[in-house]
Each structure stands twice: as C-alpha cells, then as structure tokens.
C-alpha positions in Angstrom: 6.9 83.2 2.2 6.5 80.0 0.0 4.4 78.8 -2.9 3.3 75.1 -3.1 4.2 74.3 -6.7 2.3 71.5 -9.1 4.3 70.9 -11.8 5.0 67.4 -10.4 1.1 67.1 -10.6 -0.1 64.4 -13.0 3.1 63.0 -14.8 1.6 63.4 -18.2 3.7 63.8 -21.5 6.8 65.2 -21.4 5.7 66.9 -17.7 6.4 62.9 -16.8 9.9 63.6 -16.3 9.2 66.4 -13.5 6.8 64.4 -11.4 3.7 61.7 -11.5 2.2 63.1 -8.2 -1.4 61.8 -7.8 -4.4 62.7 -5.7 -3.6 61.0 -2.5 0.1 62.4 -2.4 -1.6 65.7 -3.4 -3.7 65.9 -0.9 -0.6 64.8 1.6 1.4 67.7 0.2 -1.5 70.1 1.0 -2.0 69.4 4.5 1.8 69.8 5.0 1.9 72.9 3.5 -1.3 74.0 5.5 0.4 72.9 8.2 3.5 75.0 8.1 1.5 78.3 7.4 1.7 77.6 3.6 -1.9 78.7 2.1 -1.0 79.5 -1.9 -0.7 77.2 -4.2 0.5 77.5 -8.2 -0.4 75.6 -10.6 -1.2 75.9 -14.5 -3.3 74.8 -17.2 -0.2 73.2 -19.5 1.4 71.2 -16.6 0.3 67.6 -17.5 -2.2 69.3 -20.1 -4.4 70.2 -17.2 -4.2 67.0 -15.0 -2.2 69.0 -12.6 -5.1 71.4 -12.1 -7.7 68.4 -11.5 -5.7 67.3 -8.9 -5.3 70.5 -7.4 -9.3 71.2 -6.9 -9.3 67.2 -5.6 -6.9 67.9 -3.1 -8.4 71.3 -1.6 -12.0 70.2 -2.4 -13.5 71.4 1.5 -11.1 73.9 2.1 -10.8 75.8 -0.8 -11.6 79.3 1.5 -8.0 78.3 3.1 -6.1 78.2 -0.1 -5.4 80.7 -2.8 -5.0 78.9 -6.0 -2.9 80.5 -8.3 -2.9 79.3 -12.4 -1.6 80.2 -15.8 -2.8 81.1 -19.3 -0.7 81.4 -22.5 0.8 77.7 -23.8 -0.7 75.7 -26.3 -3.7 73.6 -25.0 -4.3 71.9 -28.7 -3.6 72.0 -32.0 -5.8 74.6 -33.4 -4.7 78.5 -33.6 -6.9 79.2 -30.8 -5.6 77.3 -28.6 -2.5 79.2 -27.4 -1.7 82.8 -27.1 -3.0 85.5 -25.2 -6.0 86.3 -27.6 -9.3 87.5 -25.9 -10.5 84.3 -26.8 -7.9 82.3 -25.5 -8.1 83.6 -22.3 -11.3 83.9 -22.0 -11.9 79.9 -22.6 -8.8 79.4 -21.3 -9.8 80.7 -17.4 -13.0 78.8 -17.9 -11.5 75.6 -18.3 -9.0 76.2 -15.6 -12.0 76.8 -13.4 -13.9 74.0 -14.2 -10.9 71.7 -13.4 -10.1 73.5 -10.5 -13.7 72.9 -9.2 -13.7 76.4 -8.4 -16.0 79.6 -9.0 -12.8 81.7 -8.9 -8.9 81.9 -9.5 -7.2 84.1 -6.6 -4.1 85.1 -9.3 -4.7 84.3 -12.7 -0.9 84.8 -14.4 -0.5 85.1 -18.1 2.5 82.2 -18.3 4.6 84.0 -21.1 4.8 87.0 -23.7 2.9 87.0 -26.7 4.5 89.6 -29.1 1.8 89.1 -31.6 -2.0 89.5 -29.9 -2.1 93.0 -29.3 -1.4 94.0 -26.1 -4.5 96.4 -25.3 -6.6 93.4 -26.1 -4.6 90.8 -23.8 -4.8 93.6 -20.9 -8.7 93.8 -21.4 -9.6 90.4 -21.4 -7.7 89.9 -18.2 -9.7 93.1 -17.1 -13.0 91.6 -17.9 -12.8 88.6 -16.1 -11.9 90.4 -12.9 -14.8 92.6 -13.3 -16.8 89.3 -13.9 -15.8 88.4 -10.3 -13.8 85.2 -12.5 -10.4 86.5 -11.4 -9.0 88.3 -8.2 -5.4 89.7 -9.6 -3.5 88.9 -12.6 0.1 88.9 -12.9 2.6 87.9 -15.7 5.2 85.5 -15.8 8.5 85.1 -18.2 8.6 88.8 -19.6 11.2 91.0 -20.3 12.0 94.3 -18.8 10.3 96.5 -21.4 7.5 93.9 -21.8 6.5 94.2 -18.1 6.7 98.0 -18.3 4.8 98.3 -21.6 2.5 96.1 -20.0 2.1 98.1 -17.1 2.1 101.5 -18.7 -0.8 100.2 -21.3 -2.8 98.7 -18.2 -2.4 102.5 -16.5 -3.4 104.2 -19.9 -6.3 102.6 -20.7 -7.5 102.0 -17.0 -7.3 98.5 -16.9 -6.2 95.8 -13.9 -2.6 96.2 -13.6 -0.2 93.0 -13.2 0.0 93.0 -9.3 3.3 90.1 -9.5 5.5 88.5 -12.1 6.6 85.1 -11.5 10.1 84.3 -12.8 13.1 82.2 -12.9 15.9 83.5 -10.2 18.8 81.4 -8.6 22.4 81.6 -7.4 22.8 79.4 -10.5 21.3 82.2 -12.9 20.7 85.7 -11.3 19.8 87.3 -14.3 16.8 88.5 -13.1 18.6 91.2 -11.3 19.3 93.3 -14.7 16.1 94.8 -14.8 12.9 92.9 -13.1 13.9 92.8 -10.2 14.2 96.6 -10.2 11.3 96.8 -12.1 9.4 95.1 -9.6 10.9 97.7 -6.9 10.0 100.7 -8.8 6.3 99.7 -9.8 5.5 97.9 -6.3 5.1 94.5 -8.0 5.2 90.9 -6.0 7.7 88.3 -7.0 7.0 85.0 -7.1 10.1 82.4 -8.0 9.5 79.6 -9.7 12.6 77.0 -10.0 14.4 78.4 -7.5 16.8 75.5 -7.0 17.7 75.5 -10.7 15.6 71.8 -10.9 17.7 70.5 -8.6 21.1 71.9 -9.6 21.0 73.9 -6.3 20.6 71.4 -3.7 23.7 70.0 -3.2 23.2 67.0 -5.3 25.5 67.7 -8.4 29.0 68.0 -7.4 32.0 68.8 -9.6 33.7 65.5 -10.4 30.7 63.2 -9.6 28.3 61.1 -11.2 24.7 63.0 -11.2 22.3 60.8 -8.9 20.1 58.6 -10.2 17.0 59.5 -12.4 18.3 63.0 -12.7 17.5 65.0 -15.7 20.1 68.5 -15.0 23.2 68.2 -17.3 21.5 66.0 -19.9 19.6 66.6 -22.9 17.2 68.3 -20.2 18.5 72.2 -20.8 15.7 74.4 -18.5 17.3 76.2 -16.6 20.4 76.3 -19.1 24.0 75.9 -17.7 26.5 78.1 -19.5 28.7 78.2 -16.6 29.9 75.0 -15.6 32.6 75.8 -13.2 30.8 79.0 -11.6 27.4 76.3 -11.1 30.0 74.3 -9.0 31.8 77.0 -7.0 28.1 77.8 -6.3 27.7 74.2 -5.1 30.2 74.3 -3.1 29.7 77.8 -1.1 26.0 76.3 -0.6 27.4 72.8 0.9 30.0 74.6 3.1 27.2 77.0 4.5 24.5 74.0 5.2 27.3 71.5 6.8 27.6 74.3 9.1 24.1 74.7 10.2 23.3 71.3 10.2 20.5 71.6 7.0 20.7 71.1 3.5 22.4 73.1 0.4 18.6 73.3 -0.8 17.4 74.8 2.5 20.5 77.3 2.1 19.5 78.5 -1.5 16.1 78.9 -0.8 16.6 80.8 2.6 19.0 83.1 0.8 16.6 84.0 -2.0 14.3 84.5 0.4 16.2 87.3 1.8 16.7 88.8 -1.9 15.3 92.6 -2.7 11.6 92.4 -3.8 11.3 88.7 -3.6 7.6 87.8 -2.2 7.7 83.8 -2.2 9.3 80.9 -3.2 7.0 78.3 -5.4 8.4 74.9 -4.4 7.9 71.7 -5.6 9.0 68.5 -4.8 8.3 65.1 -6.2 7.9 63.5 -2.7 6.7 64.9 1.3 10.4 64.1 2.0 11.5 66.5 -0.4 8.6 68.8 0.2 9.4 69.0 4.4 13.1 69.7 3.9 11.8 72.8 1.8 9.5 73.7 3.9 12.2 74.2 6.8 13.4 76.8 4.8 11.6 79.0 6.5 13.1 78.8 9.8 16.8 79.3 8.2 18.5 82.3 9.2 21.6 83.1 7.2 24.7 85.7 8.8 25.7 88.7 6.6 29.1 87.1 6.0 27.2 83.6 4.3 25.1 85.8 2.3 28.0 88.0 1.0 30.3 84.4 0.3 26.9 83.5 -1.9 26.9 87.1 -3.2 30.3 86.9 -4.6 30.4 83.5 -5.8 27.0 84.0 -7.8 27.6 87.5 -8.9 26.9 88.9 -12.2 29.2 90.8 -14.8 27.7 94.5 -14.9 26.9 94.6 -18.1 26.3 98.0 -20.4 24.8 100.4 -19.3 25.0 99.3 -15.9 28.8 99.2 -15.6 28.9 102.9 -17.1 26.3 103.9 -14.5 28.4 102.8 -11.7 31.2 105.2 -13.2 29.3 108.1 -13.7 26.2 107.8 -12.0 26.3 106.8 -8.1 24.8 110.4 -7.2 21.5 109.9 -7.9 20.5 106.1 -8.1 16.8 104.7 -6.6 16.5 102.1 -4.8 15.7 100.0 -7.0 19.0 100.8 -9.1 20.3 100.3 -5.7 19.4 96.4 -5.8 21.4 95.4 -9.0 24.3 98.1 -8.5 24.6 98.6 -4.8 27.2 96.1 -4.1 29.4 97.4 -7.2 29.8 101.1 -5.2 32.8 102.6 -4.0 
C-alpha cells in the first residue's frame, strides 16, 4: 500500500527546499494517485506552516468521501508557548485549525508528529481521546517515538481507557534500518500499522547519488541538508549499487527497487511518497507492481544489515528457544 505525501505542498520557508507544489499540480497528483488505487493522503499542519494542508482540502474539495486525509500535531505553529507541544490545548486548537484548512468536518488519522517528554502524558492521550469522541478524529497514531515511548504510550492509553495509537509513522530505509531495533517489533507485538515516511532517504535511494560522482543538480543530500543523516558513507553506496544492479535488471528504477522492497518488510502497512513532480510521482507509483526474488531481497538484506547491538547480540547466544515473532523480525536472519 502507498501514502500520497505533501511535504512538497506549498514551498514555504525552509519547506522551499522540499517542494513549491501548488493547487493545480496538487490536484494532478491526486487524480494519479486515485487512479492507481491510492486513496490516503498525509499531510501536516508545520509543512509550509499549514499551506500544505490548504492545498490538500483544494485538491480533494468534491471527493473528500474518496480520500482519507491523514495530518499531524506537535511542531511549533508560532512563537508563543502554546503553540507547540502536545498540551490539551495545543491539540485541541491545533486539530481545529488543521480542519478548517483542510475544509473538512473530520481528520481520518490524526498523528501526534513527535514526543513531547514534558506535557504529561495522560493529558496528551485524553485530548486525543476527546476529539475522537467529538466525532473530530477517526484514529490517532504517533510518529517519531522511541521504543519505550510508544509502549508507555500504549500502556497509559490501556490504563486509563483511552483511544490507543492504532500506527506510528517513522523513518525506515536500506540507508538507515534502525527502526528494526525495537518499533518494528513493537509494532508486531501490539498490532500497530506502519506508515514510512522518507523511505528513499530524500532521494539518497533512488539511484541518483553514486560513489565518485557529482550529486545532480538542485540536490540537497550530502550538503549542509543532514535529515536523514549519513554516518555511513561507503555502506550508503554499496547500498546504491545493490539497488542499481537489481533495477537494471528489471528494467525499472533503483527508487522503484527500494520502495518495493520495504514494502515487503515485516509490519510495514504503506509507503508515504512524495515527489516534487507527476514524473517523479508515476515512477513511485509503479512500485506497486514490482515483484522482487528471495535472492534480490537477501543481496539488499546483507548489504543494508544492522550490527546486533546489546542485548540483541546476547539474545541470539542464549536465547533462540523461545523468541516471538516479533523478536523474530530483527533477529531471525542472525540464527543458526
């Protein structure tokens, strides 16, 4: 399953140097996606401070029943100390704005867009709780935890009887596939959906940067631009080059190859793709129809692999007899 991303929505501030999509290419996007079988789209109220969700409600204004329109709360939207966090208030205002821009009596997911270690918890999870018992909200989900902040999270929302987080949306890549440590199981374990966002590593994925070449163009990887970060050089381009020499042979592009392998990862619900023009949005979209052999998934498993870090490489040693499956997804591979 994919995701139509927005963060190329608007090309305000310093979102400007993701994308300046406007109305009319929006609404071109949409009916592509629509097209292909693609009917969620994910936006948020900090991309292009909250242009991109304008454009969104322009470009599904008549057929809003045939999308689901996904958003985020959490990142400064001023400069006063309500305006970010996960306070009751902020979310409260904060899902009322995103409405109103969305033209819209109702957000399908409504996804808290990062941790906030300092608004108590209970009081983030009941807010969120409200505003699906308003009828405001459908789900919620988070995005950008940790491990033992998704579980806490989860365990509070059980506790006190609140909505539950039904997804996370997080960054996971062959470039960076940290992910796997623990949300991935955690996802397994609590029946959570994953939603990726970035998964070609803002471009670093699709074939574009080679080792020993000049970076194309306009492009903002390997710069001062540091999200995702590369700490890994050499491993980024063996990557690379296990991607090219899988898509040369099927015809398609390393980007197609990335995203059709990720899509085959444990727990992973859909990919939330972006693309600063329809070119780069059809090739995505193809995706779809990529089918990858167990030997080109294995070559991107071992080029891409993580170091089993502690307690995960002890576990392996004295632990195989009685591992879940969702241990199974991070430490499966690493069994005699």
């Amino acid at each position: 399953m994919l995701t139509m991303g927005t963060m190329t929505f608007g090309g305000q501030g310093n979102f400007a140097n993701v994308g300046d999509t406007d109305v009319d290419e929006a609404r071109r996007q949409v009916d592509m996606c629509l097209e292909a079988g693609v009917n969620m789209i994910d936006t948020a109220d900090v991309y292009s401070t909250g242009r991109s969700e304008e454009i969104v409600g322009e470009a599904v204004k008549g057929r809003r029943d045939d999308v689901l329109l996904a958003t985020k709360v959490r990142m400064p939207m001023g400069p006063g100390p309500n305006d970010a966090g996960l306070s009751r208030h902020h979310i409260v205002s904060g899902c009322e704005a995103s409405l109103r821009r969305l033209g819209t009596d109702h957000i399908d997911l409504y996804q808290v867009h990062e941790w906030d270690g300092v608004t108590p918890l209970e009081e983030t999870l009941e807010a969120l709780d409200s505003l699906v018992t308003s009828g405001k909200v459908r789900y919620v989900g988070a995005s950008n935890y940790t491990g033992w902040q998704l579980m806490k999270a989860l365990g509070t929302a059980d506790r006190l009887g609140y909505q539950r987080f039904v997804s996370q949306q997080i960054f996971y890549s062959p470039q960076a596939r940290e992910a796997e440590y623990e949300l991935i199981p955690a996802a397994i374990d609590q029946g959570l959906g994953v939603l990726v966002w970035s998964p070609l590593a803002g471009g670093l994925m699709s074939g574009k940067y080679r080792r020993g070449r000049t970076a194309p163009e306009g492009s903002r990887q390997l710069t001062d631009w540091n999200e995702p970060p590369v700490r890994d050089e050499d491993k980024l381009y063996d990557t690379v080059d296990v991607l090219v020499d899988i898509a040369e042979g099927h015809g398609v592009s390393a980007a197609q190859v990335t995203l059709a392998y990720l899509l085959g990862r444990p727990a992973v619900t859909s990919l939330v793709i972006g693309a600063r023009t329809g070119e780069q949005l059809a090739d995505n979209l193809a995706a779809a129809d990529l089918t990858l052999t167990e030997d080109e998934r294995a070559r991107l498993d071992k080029v891409s692999e993580l170091p089993l870090i502690y307690p995960y490489w002890h576990q392996v040693a004295t632990a195989q007899d009685r591992l879940s499956p969702a241990d199974l997804s991070l430490l499966g591979p690493y069994l005699d």
